[in-house]
Backbone bond lengths (Angstrom), bond angles and torsions (degrees), N, CA, C in turn:
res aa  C-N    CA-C-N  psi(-1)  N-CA   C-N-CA  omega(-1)  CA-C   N-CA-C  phi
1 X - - - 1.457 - - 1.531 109.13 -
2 X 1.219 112.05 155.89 1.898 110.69 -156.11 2.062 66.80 -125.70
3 X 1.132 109.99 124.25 2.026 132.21 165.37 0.925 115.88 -69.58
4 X 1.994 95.50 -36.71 1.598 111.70 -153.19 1.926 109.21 -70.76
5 X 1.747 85.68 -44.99 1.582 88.47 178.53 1.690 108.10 -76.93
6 X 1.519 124.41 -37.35 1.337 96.65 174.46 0.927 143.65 -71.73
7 X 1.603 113.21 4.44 1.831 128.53 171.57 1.771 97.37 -86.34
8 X 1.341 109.82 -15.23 1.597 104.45 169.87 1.299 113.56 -89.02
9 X 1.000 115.70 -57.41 2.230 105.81 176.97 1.111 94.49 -57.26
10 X 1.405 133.76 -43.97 1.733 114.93 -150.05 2.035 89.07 -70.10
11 X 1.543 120.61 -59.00 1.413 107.20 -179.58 1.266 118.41 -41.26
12 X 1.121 129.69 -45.43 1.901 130.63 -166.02 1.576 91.21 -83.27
13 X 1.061 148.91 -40.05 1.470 139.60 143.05 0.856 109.04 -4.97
14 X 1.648 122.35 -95.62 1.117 154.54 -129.59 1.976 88.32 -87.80
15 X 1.094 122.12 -58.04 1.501 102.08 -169.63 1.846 117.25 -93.31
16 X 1.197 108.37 9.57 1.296 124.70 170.95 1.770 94.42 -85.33
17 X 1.143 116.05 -62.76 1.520 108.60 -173.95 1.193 115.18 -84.94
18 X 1.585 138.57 -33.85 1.027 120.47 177.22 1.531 114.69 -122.72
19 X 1.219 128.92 42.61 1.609 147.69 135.44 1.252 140.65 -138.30
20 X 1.864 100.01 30.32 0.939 94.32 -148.74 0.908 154.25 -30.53
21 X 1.577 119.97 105.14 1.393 127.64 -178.05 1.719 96.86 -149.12
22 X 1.342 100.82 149.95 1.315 112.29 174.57 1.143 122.83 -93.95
23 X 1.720 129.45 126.43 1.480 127.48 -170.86 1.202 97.18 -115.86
24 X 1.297 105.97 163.76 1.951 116.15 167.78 1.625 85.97 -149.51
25 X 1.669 101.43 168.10 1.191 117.66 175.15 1.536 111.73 -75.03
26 X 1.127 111.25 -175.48 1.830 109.09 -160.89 0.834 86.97 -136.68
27 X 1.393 149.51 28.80 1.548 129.00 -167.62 1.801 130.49 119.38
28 X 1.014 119.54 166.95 1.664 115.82 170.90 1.516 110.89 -31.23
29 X 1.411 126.61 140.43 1.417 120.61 128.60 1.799 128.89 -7.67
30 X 1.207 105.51 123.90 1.536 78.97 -179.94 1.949 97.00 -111.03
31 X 1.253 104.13 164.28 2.033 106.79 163.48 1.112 123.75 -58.07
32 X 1.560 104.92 -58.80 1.515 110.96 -168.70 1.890 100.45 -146.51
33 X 1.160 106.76 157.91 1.157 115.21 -170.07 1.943 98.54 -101.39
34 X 1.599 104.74 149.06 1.300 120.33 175.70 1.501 107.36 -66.88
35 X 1.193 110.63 -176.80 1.552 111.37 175.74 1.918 97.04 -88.16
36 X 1.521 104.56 150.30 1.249 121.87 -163.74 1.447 102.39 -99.87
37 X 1.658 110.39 115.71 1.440 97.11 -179.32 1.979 96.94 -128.54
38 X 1.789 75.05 152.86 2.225 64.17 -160.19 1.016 139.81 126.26
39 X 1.347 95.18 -56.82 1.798 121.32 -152.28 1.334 109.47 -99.76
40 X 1.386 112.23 -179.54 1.476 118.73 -157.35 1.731 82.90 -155.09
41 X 1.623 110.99 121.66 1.453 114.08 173.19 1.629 119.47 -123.15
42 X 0.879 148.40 86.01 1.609 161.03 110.98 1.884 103.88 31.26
43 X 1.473 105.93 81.57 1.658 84.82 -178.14 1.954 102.68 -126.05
44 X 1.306 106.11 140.88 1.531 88.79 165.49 1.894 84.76 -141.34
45 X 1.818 83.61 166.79 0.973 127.88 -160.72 1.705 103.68 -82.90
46 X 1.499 111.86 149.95 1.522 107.88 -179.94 1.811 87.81 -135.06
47 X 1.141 98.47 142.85 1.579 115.61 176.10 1.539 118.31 -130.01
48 X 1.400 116.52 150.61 1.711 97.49 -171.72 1.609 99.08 163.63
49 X 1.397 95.10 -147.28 1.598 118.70 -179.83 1.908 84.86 -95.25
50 X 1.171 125.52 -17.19 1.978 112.02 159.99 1.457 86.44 -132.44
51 X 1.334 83.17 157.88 1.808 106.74 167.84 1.795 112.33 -130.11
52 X 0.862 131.12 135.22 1.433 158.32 162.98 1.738 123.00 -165.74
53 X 1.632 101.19 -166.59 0.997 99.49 153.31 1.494 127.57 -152.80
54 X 1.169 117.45 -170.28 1.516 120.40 -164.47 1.489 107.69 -122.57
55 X 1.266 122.83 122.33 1.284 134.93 -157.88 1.865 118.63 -124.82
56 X 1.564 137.91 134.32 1.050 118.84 170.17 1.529 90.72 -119.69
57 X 1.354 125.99 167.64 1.668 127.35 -155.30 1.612 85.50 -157.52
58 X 1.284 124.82 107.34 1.671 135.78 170.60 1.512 106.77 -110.73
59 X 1.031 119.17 130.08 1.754 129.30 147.19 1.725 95.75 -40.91
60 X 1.293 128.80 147.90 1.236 128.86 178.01 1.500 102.78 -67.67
61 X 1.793 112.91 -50.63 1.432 104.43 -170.43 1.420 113.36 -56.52
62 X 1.581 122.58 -13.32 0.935 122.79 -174.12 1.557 115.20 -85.41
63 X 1.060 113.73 -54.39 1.829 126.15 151.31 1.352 106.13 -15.04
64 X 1.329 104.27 -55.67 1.829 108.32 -150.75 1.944 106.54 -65.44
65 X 1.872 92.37 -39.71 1.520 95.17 -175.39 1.557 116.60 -84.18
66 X 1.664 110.98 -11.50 1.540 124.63 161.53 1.468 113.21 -49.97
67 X 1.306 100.37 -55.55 1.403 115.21 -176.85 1.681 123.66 -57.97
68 X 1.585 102.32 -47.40 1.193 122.61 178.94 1.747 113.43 -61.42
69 X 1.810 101.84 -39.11 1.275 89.64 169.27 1.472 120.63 -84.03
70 X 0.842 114.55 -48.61 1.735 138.16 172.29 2.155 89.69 -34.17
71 X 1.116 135.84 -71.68 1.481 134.56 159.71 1.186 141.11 -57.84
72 X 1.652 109.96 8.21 1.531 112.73 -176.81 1.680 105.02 41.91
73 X 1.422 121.74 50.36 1.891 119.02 171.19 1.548 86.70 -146.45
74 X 1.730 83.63 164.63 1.626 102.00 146.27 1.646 112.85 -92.15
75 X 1.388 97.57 151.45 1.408 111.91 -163.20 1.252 90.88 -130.23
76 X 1.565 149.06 115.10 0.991 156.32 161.64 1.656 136.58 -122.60
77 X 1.508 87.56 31.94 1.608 113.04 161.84 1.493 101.75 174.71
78 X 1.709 117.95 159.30 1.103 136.91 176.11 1.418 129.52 -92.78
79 X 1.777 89.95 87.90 1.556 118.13 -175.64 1.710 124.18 -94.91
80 X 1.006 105.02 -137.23 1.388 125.66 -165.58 1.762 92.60 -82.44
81 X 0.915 102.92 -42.39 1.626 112.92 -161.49 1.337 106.73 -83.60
82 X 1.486 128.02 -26.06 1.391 143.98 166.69 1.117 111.81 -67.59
83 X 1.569 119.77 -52.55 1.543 128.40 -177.29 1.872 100.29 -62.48
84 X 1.413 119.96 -63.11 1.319 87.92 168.65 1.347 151.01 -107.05
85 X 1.417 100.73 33.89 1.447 122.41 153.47 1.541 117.57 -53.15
86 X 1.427 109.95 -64.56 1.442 142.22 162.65 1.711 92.79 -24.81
87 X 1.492 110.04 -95.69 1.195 119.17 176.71 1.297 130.58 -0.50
88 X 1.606 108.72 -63.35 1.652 119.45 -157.28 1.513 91.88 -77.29
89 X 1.662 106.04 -31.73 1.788 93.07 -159.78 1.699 94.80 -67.63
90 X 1.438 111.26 -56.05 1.388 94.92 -178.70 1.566 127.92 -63.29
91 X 1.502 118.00 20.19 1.368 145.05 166.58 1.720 108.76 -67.26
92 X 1.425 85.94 -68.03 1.383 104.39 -170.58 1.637 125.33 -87.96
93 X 1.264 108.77 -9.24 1.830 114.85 145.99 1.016 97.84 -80.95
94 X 1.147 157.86 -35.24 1.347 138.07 -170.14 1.572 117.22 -72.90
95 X 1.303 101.84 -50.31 1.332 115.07 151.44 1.878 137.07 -15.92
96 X 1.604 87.45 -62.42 1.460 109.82 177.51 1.486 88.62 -68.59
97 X 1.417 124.52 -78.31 1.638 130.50 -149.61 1.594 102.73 -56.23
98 X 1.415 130.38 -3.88 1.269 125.11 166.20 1.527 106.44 -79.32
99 X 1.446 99.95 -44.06 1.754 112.43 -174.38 1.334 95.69 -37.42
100 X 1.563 112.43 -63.54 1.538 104.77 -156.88 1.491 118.32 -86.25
101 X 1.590 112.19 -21.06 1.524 103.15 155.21 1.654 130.65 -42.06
102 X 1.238 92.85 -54.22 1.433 114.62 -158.43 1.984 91.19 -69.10
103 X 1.755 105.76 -29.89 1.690 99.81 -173.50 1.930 103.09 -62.66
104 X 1.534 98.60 -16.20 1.835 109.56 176.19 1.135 113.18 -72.22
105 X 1.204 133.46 -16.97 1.765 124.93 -175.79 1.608 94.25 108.41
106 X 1.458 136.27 0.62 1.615 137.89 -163.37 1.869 83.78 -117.62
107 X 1.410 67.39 122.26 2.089 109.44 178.39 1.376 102.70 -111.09
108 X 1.505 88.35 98.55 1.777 101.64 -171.76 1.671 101.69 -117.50
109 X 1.258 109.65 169.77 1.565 115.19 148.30 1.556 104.01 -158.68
110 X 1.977 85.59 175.24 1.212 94.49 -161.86 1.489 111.33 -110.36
111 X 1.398 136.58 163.63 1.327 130.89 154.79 1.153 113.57 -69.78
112 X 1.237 96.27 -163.28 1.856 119.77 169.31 1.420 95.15 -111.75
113 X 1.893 104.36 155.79 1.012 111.19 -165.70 1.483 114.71 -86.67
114 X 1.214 117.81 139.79 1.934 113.82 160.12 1.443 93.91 -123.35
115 X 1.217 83.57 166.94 1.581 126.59 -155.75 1.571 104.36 -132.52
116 X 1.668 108.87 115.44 1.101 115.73 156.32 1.754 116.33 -118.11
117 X 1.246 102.76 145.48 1.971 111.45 179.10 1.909 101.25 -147.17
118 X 1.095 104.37 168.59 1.251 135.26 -142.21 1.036 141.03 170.40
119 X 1.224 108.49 144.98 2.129 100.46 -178.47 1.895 97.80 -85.46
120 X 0.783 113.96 -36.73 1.695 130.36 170.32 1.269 126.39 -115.52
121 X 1.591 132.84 131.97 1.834 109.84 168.73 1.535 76.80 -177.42
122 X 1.371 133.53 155.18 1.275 171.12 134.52 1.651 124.34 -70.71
123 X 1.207 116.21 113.46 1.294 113.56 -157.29 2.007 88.73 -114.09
124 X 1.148 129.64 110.58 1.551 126.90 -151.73 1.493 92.73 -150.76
125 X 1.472 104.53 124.81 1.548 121.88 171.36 1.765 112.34 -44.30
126 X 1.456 91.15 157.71 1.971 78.54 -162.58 1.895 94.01 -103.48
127 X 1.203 108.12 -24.55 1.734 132.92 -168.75 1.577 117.94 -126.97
128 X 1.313 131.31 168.42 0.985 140.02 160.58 1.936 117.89 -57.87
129 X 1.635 90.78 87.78 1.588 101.83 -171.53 1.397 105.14 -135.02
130 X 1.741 106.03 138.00 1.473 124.02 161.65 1.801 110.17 -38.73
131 X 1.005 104.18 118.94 1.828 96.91 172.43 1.828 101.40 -108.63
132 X 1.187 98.31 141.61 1.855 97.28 164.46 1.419 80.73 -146.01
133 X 1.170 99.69 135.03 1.871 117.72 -179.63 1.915 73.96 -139.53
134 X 1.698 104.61 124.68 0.964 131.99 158.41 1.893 126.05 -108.18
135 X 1.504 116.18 98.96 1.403 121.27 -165.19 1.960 110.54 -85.52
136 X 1.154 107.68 125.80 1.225 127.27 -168.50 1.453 128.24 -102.20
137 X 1.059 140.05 121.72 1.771 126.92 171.46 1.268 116.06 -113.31
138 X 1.259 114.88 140.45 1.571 117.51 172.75 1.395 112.31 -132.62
139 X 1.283 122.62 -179.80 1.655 120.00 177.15 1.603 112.18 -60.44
140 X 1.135 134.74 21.65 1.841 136.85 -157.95 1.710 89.33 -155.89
141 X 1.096 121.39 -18.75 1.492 118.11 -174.78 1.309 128.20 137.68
142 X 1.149 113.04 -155.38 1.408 126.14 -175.12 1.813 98.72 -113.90
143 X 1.297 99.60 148.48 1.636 124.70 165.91 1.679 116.04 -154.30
144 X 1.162 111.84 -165.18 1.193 113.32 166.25 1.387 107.24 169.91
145 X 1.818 121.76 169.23 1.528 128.18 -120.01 1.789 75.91 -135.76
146 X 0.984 109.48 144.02 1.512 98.78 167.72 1.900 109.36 -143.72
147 X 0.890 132.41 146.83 2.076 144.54 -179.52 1.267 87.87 -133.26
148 X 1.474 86.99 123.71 1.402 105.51 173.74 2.009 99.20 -113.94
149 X 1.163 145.91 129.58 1.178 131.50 167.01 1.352 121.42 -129.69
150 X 1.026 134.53 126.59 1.577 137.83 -170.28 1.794 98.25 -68.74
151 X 1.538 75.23 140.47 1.738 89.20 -170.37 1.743 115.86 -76.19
C-alpha cells in the first residue's frame, strides 16, 4: 500500500468537500521539515500495533483563509475558531490514515487533536520513524500534511 498517495486523495477529499477549496501537491515529498515560523500545526497521535503521529503544518495566513472557508466567515486572526478548524482537519486525515492502516491488518487509534502555533517551533521526530511530509498549495498558500511512524 503506497500512505503517501492515500494521505493525498484523502487531503484533496477532505478540503474539496469540506473547505471547499482545492489543493494539489506543491512538489516532491520532502524528509524533514524546516523550522515553522507563523504557523499553527494540528497533530494527533496514533497508538496501536504502530505508533507515531499525524500532523497538518499551515502558515497562519494560511489557517486563517482554511478556516474562513472551511466556516463560511471571515477570519481575521488566529483564534479559537482557527485552533479548531486546524484540529478537525488533522482529525479527519487521521481518520482516513487509520482507515488504511487498519485496511493492513495495523490496529491503531487515534487521539484528540492539539494544536501547537508560534512565531518559531520545530516539529522533529522523537525516535527512529518513517517521515512522509507531504507539501501542498492552495489559493491562500502553501502547507503540508506530515506521518510520522516508528519503524
Amino acid at each position: 500500500m503506497d500512505i503517501s498517495k492515500n494521505m493525498i486523495d484523502s487531503a484533496k477529499e477532505i478540503f474539496s468537500t469540506m473547505v471547499m477549496m482545492e489543493i494539489e501537491v506543491a512538489g516532491d515529498l520532502l524528509k524533514e521539515t524546516a523550522p515553522l515560523s507563523d504557523s499553527i500545526s494540528g497533530v494527533i497521535g496514533l497508538v496501536g500495533t504502530h505508533k507515531g503521529v499525524l500532523a497538518i503544518h499551515l502558515p497562519q495566513n494560511v489557517a486563517m483563509a482554511v478556516t474562513g472557508s472551511f466556516l463560511g466567515m471571515d477570519v481575521e486572526e488566529v483564534n479559537e475558531d482557527v485552533e479548531d478548524a486546524v484540529g478537525e482537519l488533522a482529525n479527519m486525515l487521521a481518520g482516513d490514515v487509520k482507515t488504511a492502516l487498519a485496511a493492513n491488518g495495523r490496529d491503531i487509534d487515534i487521539s484528540l487533536p492539539t494544536i501547537i502555533a508560534g512565531r518559531e517551533y520545530d516539529f522533529q521526530p522523537t525516535g527512529e520513524t518513517e517521515r512522509i511530509i507531504i507539501p501542498f498549495g492552495c489559493s491562500a498558500g502553501n502547507f503540508s500534511v506530515e506521518l510520522q511512524l516508528e519503524r
